[in-house]
Residue, then its C-alpha position, 0 to 999 in steps of 0.5 A: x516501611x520506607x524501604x518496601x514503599x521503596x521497592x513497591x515504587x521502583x516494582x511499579x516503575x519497571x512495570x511502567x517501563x515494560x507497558x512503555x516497550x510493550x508496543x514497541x515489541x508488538x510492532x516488530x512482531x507484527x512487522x514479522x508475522x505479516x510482512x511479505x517481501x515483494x515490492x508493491x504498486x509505488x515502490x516499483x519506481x524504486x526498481x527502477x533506481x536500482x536498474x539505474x544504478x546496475x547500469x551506471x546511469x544514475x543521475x541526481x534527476x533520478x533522485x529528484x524526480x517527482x512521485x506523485x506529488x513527493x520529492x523522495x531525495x533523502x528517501x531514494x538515498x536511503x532505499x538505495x543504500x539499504x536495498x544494495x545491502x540486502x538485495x532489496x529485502x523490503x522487510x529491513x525498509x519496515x524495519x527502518x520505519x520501526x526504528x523512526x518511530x522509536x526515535x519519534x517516541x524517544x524525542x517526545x520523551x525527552x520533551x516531555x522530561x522538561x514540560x511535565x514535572x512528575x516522572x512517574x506521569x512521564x512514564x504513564x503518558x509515554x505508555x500512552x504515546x506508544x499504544x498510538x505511535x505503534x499501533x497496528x490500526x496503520x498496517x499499511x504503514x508497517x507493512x510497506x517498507x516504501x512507507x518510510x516517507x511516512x515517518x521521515x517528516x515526523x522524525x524530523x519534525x520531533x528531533x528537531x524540537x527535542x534539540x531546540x529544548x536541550x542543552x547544545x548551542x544556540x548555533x548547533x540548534x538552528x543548525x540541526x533545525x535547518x538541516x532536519x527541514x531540509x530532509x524533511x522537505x525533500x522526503x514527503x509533500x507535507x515534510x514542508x510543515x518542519x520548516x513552519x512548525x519548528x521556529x515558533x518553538x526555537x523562538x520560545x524555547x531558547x533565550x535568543x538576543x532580541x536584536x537577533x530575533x528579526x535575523x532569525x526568522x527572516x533567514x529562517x523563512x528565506x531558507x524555507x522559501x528557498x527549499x520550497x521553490x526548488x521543491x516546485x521546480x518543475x513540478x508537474x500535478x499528476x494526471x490522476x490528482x483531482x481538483x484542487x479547487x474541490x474544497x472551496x466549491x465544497x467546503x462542508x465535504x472539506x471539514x468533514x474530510x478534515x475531521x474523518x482523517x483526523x479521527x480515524x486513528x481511533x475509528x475503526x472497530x468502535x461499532x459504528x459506522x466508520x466513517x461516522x466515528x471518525x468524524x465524531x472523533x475528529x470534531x472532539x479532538x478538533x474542540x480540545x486542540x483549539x481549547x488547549x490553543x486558546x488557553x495557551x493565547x490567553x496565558x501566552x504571558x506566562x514563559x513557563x506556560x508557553x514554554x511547556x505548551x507550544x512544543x505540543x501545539x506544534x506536534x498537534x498541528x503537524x497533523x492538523x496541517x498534513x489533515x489540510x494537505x492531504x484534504x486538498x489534494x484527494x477530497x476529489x476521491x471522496x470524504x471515505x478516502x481520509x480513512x485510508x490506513x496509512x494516513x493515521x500515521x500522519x493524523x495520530x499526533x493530534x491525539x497525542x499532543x492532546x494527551x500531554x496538553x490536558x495535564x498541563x493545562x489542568x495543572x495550570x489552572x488549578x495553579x492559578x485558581x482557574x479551577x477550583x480545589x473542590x473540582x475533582x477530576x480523577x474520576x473524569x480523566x479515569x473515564x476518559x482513559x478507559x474509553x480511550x483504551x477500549x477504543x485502541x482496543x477494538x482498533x487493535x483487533x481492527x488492525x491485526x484482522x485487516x494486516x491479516x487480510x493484506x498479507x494475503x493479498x500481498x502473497x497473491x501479488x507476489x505469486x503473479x509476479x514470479x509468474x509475470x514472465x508466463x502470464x498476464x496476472x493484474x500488476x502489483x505496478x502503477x505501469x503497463x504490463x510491459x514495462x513491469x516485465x522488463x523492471x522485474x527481470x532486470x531485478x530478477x538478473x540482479x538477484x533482487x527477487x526471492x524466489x527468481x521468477x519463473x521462466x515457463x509455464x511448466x510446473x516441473x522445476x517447482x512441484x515437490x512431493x510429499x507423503x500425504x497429499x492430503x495434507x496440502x488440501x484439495x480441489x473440490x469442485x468446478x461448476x459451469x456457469x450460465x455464461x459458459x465460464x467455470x468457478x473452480x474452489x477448495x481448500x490448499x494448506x501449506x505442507x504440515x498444515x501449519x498456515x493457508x496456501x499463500x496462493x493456488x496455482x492452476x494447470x491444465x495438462x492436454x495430454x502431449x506435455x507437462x502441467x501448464x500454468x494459466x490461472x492464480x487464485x488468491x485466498x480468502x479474503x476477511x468478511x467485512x464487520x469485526x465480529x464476522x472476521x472474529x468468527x471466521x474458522x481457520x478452515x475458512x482462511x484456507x479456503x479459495x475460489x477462482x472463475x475464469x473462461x476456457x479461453x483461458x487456456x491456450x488450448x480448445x481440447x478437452x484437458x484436465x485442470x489441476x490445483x496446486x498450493x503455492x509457497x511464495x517463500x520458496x516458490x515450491x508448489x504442491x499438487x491438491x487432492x483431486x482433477x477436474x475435466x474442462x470439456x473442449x471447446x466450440x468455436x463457431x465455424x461459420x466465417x461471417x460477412x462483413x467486418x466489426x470493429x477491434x484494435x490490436x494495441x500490443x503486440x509484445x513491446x510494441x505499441x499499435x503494431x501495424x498490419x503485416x508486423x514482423x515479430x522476431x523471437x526465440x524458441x523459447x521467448x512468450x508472446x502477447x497480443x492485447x486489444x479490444x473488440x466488439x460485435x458491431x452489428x449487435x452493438x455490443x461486447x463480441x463472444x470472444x476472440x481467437x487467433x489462429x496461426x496458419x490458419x491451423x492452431x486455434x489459440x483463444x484469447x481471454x475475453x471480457x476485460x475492462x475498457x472504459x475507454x472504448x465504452x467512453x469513446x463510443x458512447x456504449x457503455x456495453x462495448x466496456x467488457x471487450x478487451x481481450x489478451x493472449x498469451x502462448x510459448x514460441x516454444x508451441x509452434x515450429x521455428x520459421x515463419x507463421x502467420x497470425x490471424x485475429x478472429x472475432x467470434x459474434x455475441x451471438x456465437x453463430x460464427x466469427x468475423x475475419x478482422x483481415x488483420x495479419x501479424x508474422x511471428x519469426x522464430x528462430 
């Protein structure tokens, strides 16, 4: 009898072990199934280390420079090392912040090895921590490899108090702890919290002589004020950050921002409001966390208890501390911005230090007698445990459908990129077009980007064909719309239909050449609800639209327009069943009197181009002008620009971008839609000498204005 209760024990522990490593297994399936390689907005900074490093000019200020409110030393090293490596695959970046959080999950075990008595509870409450620690709810910190500065803090922050509890020298503790804050600090804004949370547990959990203690702390705060000084060296606040006064004129949107961010871990998919579950969730947690701390005050007496306890605490309020960091820094942006997925990986050891600290205390009450016998509290902790499991349940599902939903806008990202040298896509960058231009050829040279970018318009090099076209999917339809633009739509699956298109390119063909490029469109994205995006078909997902203006393309003839569907991975696109005509275009003759306002900001690199500039290129070089223009006798946005080039080759210009700040400047919110972008190949006109002249077409379209400015394209 002895024997099978035996190996029912050890059957039931290697059933615990596998729902411990489960998660883990989940994340790195979800890591490979959603993850895109293409650096995305921050991460760009890091391209340009990379540049830096090429070049032989990478300095220590380059490592230390401030991104955003971060100083990514450690980070930067790291990212440099493994991006050398792999040619900067940014999945091995994701892959690294898996392996952190494995360390995060192992340190909390080792702790939990010496604060809870029962094995089998160990393993129980580790199936627990897992479930949180790689849940999918924080698929932004997953899928960004520039994420690692998420995990780097907490990393340190628990291995330096799985260290204080083991079994090294005194002296290896502090110094692992000195070390591991350093990093820390120097890897993310709220790595700072190491430095404050780690001594209260080195204070309790080792047998320090007292007359040593004094020494410890002050050269421990020495140490820590040390770091901070040089973190704030020079430290600039971003033009972009709000104000942080915002939570002392506002305190009640503070705490409610506070609370949110604390919640949302477990917010998402419950069925109400989210917002309004995060706060509700963030209240209680907030309740049980100060309980716990009060309890622990109380009973500070006794060793065994604060010795158990305060490692917990301090994991507790590491995101407690991060929640009034971050709070500080972005409730200008709104309390609905403490939401942001990527924060429940700073949030989510609130929850987790809740799950240790509830059996510890309840043990210890019982123990003493501060809770009766006859209390019974299986049943609560039973209730407690299926609600929390039916939340990660939904916030599981929230999470997949949502990373489902991101891949496909980093797909449609990284299609603009690889046409980022022949169109002018939105940039997946925190800088001008110009400047993501020079960093992505630059990486491009150095074989950092797969596929390479592509070099022209024309879809010769990367069209392949295939014996059932309409097995990639279909142009359906292009309707004109009031205002005069087009919305063109179908459906595009990639060969063998085995997933949707990772983006639509469009052509047009007028007849003397090849397809041309000049619109992407993205797939559909998840319609919002749990339930909606539960029931969306995968014919659905394969679905894709795209509105734009014939200026559009850098042509006023009647052309057709053709729809390919585009593999990122490959950069091999296939053509769609199906051509639609795009009827040529009328532009006003009339050449009105008078003049209107505009403003030539860009022309190729440079900035405010003077009148006459001279701009030299090759035959085979693109060429951009970006401005704004209105129509001032209407006081409002223009009908549209051209340019025209030796007062023979009309190009029309892309027309109704948004400029607040011509909006802002003149006081007329509808100058706002009046930017405009042009962009066409040397390659379409002789080489010499050419002329550019910049046209405003009137809102009303009865004819254009001459804006007398002039430009020379030299082509050699």
């Amino acid at each position: 009898m002895t024997h099978v209760a035996h190996r029912m024990s050890t059957a039931i522990q290697a059933l615990v072990v596998g729902f411990v490593m489960l998660p883990v297994g989940v994340a790195a399936l979800f890591i490979a199934t959603y993850s895109v390689d293409v650096p995305y907005e921050d991460q760009w900074n890091t391209a340009q280390l990379f540049v830096y490093l090429a070049e032989g000019s990478l300095s220590f200020t380059h490592l230390f420079q401030q991104q955003n409110e971060f100083r990514q030393f450690f980070p930067h090293l790291l990212f440099l090392a493994l991006g050398t490596i792999t040619r900067w695959n940014v999945r091995y970046e994701m892959l690294v912040s898996l392996l952190l959080a494995c360390v995060v999950s192992f340190n909390i075990y080792r702790i939990s090895r010496v604060t809870i008595t029962s094995a089998e509870k160990r393993l129980w409450l580790l199936v627990g921590t897992n479930l949180l620690i790689f849940s999918p709810v924080q698929y932004e910190t997953w899928l960004l490899g520039m994420q690692i500065v998420y995990f780097a803090p907490i990393a340190c922050l628990t291995t330096c108090l799985s260290v204080a509890y083991s079994g090294l020298r005194l002296s290896a503790k502090l110094a692992i702890g000195v070390l591991l804050s350093i990093v820390s600090t120097f890897s993310s804004a709220n790595g700072v919290l190491c430095w404050v949370l780690v001594l209260p547990v080195l204070l309790v959990a080792c047998d320090w002589r007292r007359s040593f203690v004094p020494f410890l702390i002050a050269g421990w705060m020495a140490l820590c004020l040390l770091s901070v000084s040089f973190y704030l060296y020079g430290y600039r606040t971003p033009e972009w950050h709000p104000s942080l006064t915002e939570s002392l004129r506002q305190p009640v949107r503070a705490l409610a921002y506070l609370a949110a961010f604390l919640g949302a871990p477990l917010a998402p998919g419950s069925g109400i409001p989210q917002l309004a579950a995060a706060i509700l969730i963030g209240i209680l947690a907030s309740i049980l966390f100060a309980g716990a701390c009060a309890y622990l005050w109380v009973g500070f007496g006794d060793r065994s208890l604060r010795k158990r306890m305060i490692v917990f605490v301090m994991i507790g309020a590491y995101s407690l501390g991060t929640g009034l960091m971050v709070m500080q820094a972005r409730l200008g942006f709104g309390i609905p911005q403490g939401l942001a997925p990527r924060y429940s990986t700073f949030s989510l050891y609130l929850l987790v230090s809740l799950m240790y600290l509830a059996p510890i205390v309840l043990e210890n009450a019982r123990a003493n007698g501060y809770l009766p016998s006859r209390v019974r509290t299986a049943p609560l902790v039973s209730a407690v445990v299926a609600a929390l499991l039916l939340l990660h349940v939904l916030t599981v599902t929230h999470g997949v459908l949502r990373a489902r939903a991101f891949r496909t806008h980093l797909r449609y990202v990284k299609a603009c990129l690889l046409f980022v040298n022949v169109l002018r896509c939105r940039a997946p960058a925190p800088m001008s077009q110009e400047k993501l231009i020079e960093l992505a050829n630059a990486l491009n040279h150095l074989g950092y980007l797969r596929p390479s970018l592509m070099d022209g318009k024309g879809l010769e090099e990367i069209a392949m064909s295939i014996p059932n076209a309409r097995s990639t999917g279909a142009f359906e339809d292009l309707a004109k719309t009031p205002d005069g633009r087009f919305i063109a739509s179908g459906w595009a699956v990639l060969p063998e239909g085995r997933e949707p298109a990772h983006a639509v390119l469009l052509t047009y063909r007028d007849g003397t050449r090849g397809s041309s490029v000049f619109a992407i469109a993205s797939m559909q994205g998840l319609p919002d609800g749990l339930l909606r995006a539960l029931r969306q078909s995968a014919y659905d997902r394969t679905r894709w639209h795209l509105t734009f203006a014939h200026m559009d393309m850098p042509t006023t003839d009647a052309t057709h327009v053709d729809a390919w569907a585009f593999d990122t991975e490959s950069g091999k696109a296939f053509k769609l069943r199906g051509s639609h005509v795009v009827p040529p275009l009328r532009l006003p003759k009339l050449s009105l009197a008078g003049s209107t306002l505009f403003s030539v900001d860009e022309i190729n690199n440079q900035v405010s181009p003077p009148q006459n500039f001279v701009i030299e290129a090759k035959h085979g070089d693109g060429f951009y002008i970006a401005g704004w223009a209105v129509d001032e006798q209407a006081q409002r946005e223009a009908g549209g620009v051209f340019v025209n080039v030796d007062k023979q080759l009309v190009i029309p210009a892309r027309y109704g971008l948004d400029r607040p700040d011509v909006a802002a400047h003149f006081g007329n919110e509808r100058y706002r839609s009046s930017g405009f972008s042009v962009f066409f190949a040397a390659s379409a006109l002789e080489k010499g000498r050419h002329t550019l002249s910049l046209k405003v077409i009137a809102a009303d379209r009865r004819g254009y204005y001459d804006t007398g400015y002039r430009a020379i394209l030299e082509i050699k």
